[in-house]
C-alpha positions in Angstrom: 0.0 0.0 0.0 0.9 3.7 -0.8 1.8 5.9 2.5 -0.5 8.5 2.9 2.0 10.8 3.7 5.6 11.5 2.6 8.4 13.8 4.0 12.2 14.3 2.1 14.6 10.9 2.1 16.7 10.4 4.6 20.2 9.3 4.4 19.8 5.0 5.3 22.0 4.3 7.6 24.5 1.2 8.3 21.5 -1.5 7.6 23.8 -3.8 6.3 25.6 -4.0 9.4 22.3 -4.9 11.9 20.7 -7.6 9.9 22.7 -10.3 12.0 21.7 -8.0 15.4 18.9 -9.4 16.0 18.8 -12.9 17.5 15.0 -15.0 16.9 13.2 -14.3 20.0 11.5 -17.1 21.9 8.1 -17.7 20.2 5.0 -19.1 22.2 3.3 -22.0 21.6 2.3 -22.3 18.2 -1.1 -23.9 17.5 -0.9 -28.1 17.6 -3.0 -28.7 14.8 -0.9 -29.6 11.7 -1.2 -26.7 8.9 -1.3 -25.6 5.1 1.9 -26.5 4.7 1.9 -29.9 6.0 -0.8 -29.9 3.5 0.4 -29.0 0.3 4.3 -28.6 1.2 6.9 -25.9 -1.0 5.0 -23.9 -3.8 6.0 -23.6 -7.5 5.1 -22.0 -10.3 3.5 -24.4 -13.2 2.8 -22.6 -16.4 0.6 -19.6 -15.5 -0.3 -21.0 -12.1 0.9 -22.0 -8.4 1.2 -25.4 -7.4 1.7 -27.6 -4.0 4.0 -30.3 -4.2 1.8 -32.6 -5.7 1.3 -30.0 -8.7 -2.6 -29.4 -8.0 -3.1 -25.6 -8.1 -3.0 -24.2 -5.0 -5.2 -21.1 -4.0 -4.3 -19.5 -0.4 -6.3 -16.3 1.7 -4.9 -14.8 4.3 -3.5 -11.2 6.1 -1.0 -9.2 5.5 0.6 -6.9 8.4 0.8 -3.6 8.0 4.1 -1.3 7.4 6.7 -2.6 10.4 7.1 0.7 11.6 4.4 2.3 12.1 0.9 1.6 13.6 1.2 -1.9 12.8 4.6 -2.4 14.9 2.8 -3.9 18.0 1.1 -6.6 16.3 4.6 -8.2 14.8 4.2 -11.0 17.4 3.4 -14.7 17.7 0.0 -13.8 19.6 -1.0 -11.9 16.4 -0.4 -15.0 14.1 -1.5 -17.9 15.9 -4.7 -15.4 16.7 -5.2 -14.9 12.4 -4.9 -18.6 12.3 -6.6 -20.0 15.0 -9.6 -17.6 14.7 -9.3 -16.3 11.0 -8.4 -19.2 9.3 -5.7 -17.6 7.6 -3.3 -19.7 5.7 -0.7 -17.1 4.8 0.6 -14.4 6.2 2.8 -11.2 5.0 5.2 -9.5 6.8 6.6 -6.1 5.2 10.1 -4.9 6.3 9.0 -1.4 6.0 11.8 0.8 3.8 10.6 4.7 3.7 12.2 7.8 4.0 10.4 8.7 7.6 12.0 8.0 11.0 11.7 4.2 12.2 11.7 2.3 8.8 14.7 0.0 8.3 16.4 2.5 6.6 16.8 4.6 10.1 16.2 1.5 13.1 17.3 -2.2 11.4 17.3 -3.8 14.0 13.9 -3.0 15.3 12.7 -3.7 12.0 14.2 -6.7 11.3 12.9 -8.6 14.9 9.3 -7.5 14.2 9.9 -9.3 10.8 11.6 -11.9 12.1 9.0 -13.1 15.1 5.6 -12.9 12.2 8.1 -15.3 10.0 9.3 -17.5 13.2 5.5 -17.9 14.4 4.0 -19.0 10.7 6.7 -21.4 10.4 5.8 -22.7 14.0 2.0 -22.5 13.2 2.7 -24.6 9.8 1.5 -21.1 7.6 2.8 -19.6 4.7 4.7 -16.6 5.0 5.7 -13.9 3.1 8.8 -12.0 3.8 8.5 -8.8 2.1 10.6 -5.8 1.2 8.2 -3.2 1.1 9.6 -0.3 -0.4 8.4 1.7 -3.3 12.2 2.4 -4.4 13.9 -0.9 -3.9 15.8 -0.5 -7.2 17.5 2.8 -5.0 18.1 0.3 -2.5 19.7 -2.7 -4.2 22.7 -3.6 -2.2 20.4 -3.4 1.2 17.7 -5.8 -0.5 20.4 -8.2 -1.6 22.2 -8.2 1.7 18.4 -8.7 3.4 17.6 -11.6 1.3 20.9 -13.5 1.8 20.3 -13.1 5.4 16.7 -14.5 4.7 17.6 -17.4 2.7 20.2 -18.5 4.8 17.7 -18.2 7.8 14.8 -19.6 6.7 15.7 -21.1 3.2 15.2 -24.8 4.1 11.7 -24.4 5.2 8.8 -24.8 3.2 6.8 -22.2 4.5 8.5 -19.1 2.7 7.7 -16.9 -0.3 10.3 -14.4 -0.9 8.3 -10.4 -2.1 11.5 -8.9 -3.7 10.0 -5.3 -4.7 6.2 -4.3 -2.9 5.1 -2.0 -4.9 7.3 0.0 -7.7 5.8 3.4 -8.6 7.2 5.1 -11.4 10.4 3.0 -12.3 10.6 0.9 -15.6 10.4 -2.0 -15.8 13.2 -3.0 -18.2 15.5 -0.2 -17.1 14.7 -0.8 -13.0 12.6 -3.2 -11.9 13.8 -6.7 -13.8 17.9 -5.5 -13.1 17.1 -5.4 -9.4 14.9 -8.4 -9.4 17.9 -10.4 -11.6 19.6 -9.3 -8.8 18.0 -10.1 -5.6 16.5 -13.1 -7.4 20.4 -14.4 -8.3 21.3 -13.4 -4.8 18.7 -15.6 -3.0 19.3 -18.6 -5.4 22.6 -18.8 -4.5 21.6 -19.9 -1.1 17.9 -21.0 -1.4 17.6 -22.5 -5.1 13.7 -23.8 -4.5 11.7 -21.3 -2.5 9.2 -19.1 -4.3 10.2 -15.6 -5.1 7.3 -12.9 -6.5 8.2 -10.4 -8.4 7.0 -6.6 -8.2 6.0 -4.7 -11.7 5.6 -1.2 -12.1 2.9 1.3 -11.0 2.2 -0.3 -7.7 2.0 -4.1 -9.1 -0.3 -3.5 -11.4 2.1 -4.1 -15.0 1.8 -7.7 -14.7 1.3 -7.8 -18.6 4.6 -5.9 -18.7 6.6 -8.2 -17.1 5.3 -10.6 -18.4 5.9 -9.6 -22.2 9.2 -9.8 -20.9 9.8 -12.2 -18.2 12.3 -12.8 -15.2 14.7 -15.8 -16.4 14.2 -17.6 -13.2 12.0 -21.2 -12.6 9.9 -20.4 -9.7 9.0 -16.7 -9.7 5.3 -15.5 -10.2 4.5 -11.9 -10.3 2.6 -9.8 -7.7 -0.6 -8.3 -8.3 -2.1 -5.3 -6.3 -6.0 -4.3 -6.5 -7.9 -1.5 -4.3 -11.4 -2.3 -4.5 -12.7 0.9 -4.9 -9.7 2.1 -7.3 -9.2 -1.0 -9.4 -11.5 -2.8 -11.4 -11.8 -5.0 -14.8 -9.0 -2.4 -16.3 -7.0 -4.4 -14.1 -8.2 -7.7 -14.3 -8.0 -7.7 -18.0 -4.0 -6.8 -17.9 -4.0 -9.4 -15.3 -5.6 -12.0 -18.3 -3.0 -10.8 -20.4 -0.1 -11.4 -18.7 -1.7 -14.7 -17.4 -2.0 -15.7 -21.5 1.7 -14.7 -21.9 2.3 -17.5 -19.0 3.0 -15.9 -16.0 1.8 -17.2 -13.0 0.4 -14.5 -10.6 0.1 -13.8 -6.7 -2.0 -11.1 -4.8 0.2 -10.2 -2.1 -1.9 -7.4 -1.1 -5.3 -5.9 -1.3 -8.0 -3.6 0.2 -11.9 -3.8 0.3 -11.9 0.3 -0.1 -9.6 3.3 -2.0 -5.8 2.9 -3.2 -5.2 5.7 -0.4 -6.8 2.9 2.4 -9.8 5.3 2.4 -13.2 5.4 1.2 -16.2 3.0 1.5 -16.3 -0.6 1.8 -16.6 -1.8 -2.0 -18.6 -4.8 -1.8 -19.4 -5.4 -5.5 -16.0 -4.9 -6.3 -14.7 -6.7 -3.9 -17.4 -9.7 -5.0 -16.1 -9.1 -8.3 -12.2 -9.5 -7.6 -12.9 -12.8 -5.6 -15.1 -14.6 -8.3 -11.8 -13.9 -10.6 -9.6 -15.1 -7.8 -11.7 -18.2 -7.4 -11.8 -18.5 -11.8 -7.6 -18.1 -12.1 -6.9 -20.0 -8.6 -4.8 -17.1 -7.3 -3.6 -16.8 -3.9 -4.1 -13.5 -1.6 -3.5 -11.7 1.2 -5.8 -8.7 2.2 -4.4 -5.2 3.7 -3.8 -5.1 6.7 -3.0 -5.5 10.7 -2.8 -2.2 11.9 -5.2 -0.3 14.0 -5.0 3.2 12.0 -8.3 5.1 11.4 -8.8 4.4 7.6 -10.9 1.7 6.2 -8.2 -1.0 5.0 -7.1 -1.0 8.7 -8.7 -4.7 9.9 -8.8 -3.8 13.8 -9.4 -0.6 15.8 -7.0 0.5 18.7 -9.3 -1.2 21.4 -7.3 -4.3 20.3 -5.0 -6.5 21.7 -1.4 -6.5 20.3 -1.3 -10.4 20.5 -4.8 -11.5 18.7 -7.6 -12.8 20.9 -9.7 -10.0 19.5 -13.8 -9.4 19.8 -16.0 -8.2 17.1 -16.0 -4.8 18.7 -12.0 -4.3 18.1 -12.4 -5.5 14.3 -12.9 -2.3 12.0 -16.0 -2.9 9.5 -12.9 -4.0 7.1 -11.9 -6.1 9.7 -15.4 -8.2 10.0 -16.1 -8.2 6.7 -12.6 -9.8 5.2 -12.4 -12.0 8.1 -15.8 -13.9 6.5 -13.8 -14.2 3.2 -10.9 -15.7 4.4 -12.6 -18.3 7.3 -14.9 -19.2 4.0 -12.0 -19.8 1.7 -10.5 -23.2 0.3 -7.3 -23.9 -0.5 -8.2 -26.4 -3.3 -9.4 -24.1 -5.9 -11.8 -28.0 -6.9 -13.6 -27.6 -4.0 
């Protein structure tokens, strides 16, 4: 998701000393009951779709957190996932290193950063979910040597378990595609593969993951990557979905890491017929998804209010009307797109 608000870039400092800082903390009991990933195991592209390991298509719901360093910070803990599990049904979760010119992102406090990122990823491993470990940043091309540092650091963390998806790029605004976004993606992509050589990587396009035909008219060289795609309900509609079709028919396989029931800016109304509309097409192209977000800010795409608790355990009354109304979606969704 865009910030809403935006202030002059500031210097980044020394992240690529503080990404071994940060030991795992101790994570709580995860949930006992076996999970997704027991399941359906490490995910792969196939042709224009993602596949479990017994190469059935594979169609996931689930949350993502907000940024890490803002309103979403206190929710970057075990509590939180086993809550979105246990409760929510969620089968995926995303966790966004947040990279932004203001004070607190991983460009100014690493460490910080990195240990909120690092409990959501130790918990869904624990709790037998998915897990996306994302570098959100609208500039990641201006931030190449931190990204590839990051994602060595993740692969050799984390790279032998199933449960990871590597997001290389949230959401690039203005960059292009051949000039920025593929380089640093052939970068970061040859980077993790040196370390982790089977883990699914997606792929950001230009204008906040919405290019998918773009990059796919001219594809990353790599055997696992698919290719995020980013919808607002009440911003984007079939204009979308049809660029989605065509990059789909040029064979790329395709992954909704984020999305909102309301406005690009995470304002605005609750679009249900849009929203209706997006998940019939999920349903049709057996896409996986993860909806926007945990944090408790006052704007619609925010799932709880400030009433709740930073570790899950929440009651209607501290879900926003976002909160209640994609929390149905997920608990009703099936992995098995045949079902």
């Amino acid at each position: 998701m865009r910030p809403t608000k935006l202030l002059p870039v500031l210097a980044a400092c020394a992240a690529l000393f503080h990404l071994s800082a940060c030991a795992a903390p101790a994570v709580p009991p995860a949930p006992s009951a076996p999970g997704i990933v027991s399941a359906h195991g490490r995910l792969r592209t196939a042709g224009n779709r993602i596949v479990g390991e017994a190469g059935k298509p594979v169609s996931l719901a689930g949350v993502s957190f907000g940024w890490s360093q803002w309103e979403a910070a206190r929710f970057y803990n075990a509590g939180t996932v086993n809550w979105l599990k246990q409760d929510w049904h969620a089968q995926i979760v995303r966790a966004p290193l947040g990279i932004h010119a203001e004070p607190g992102s991983y460009l100014q406090a690493p460490a910080a950063n990195l240990a909120r990122v690092t409990r959501v990823i130790d918990a869904a491993i624990a709790a037998d979910l998915y897990v996306i470990i994302d570098w959100h940043d609208h500039n990641a091309h201006l931030h190449q040597e931190l990204a590839v540092a990051f994602f060595q650091d993740m692969a050799r963390r984390y790279g032998k378990h199933p449960h990871v998806i590597y997001e290389i790029f949230n959401e690039p605004e203005q960059a292009s595609w051949a000039r920025d976004v593929k380089p640093y993606a052939e970068k970061v992509i040859a980077a993790i593969r040196a370390i982790d050589p089977d883990n699914l990587i997606v792929a950001g396009s230009p204008h906040w993951a919405q290019d998918v035909d773009v990059a796919a008219a001219d594809p990353i060289k790599d055997a696992n990557v698919a290719y995020s795609l980013h919808f607002y309900a009440g911003s984007h509609k079939q204009g979308l979905r049809a660029k989605a079709v065509k990059a789909m028919n040029l064979g790329a396989a395709l992954f909704v890491t984020e999305w909102g029931t309301c406005d690009a800016s995470g304002a605005g109304p609750i679009n249900e017929k849009s929203v209706a509309e997006w998940m019939a097409f999920i349903r049709e192209h057996q896409l996986s998804h993860c909806t926007w977000a945990v944090y408790d800010k006052k704007e619609t795409a925010a799932i709880v209010r400030r009433s709740a608790s930073s570790k899950g355990g929440w009651k209607d009354t501290d879900l926003s009307p976002s909160g209640k109304y994609v929390r149905e979606l997920i608990r009703n969704w099936s992995a098995d797109p045949a079902k």
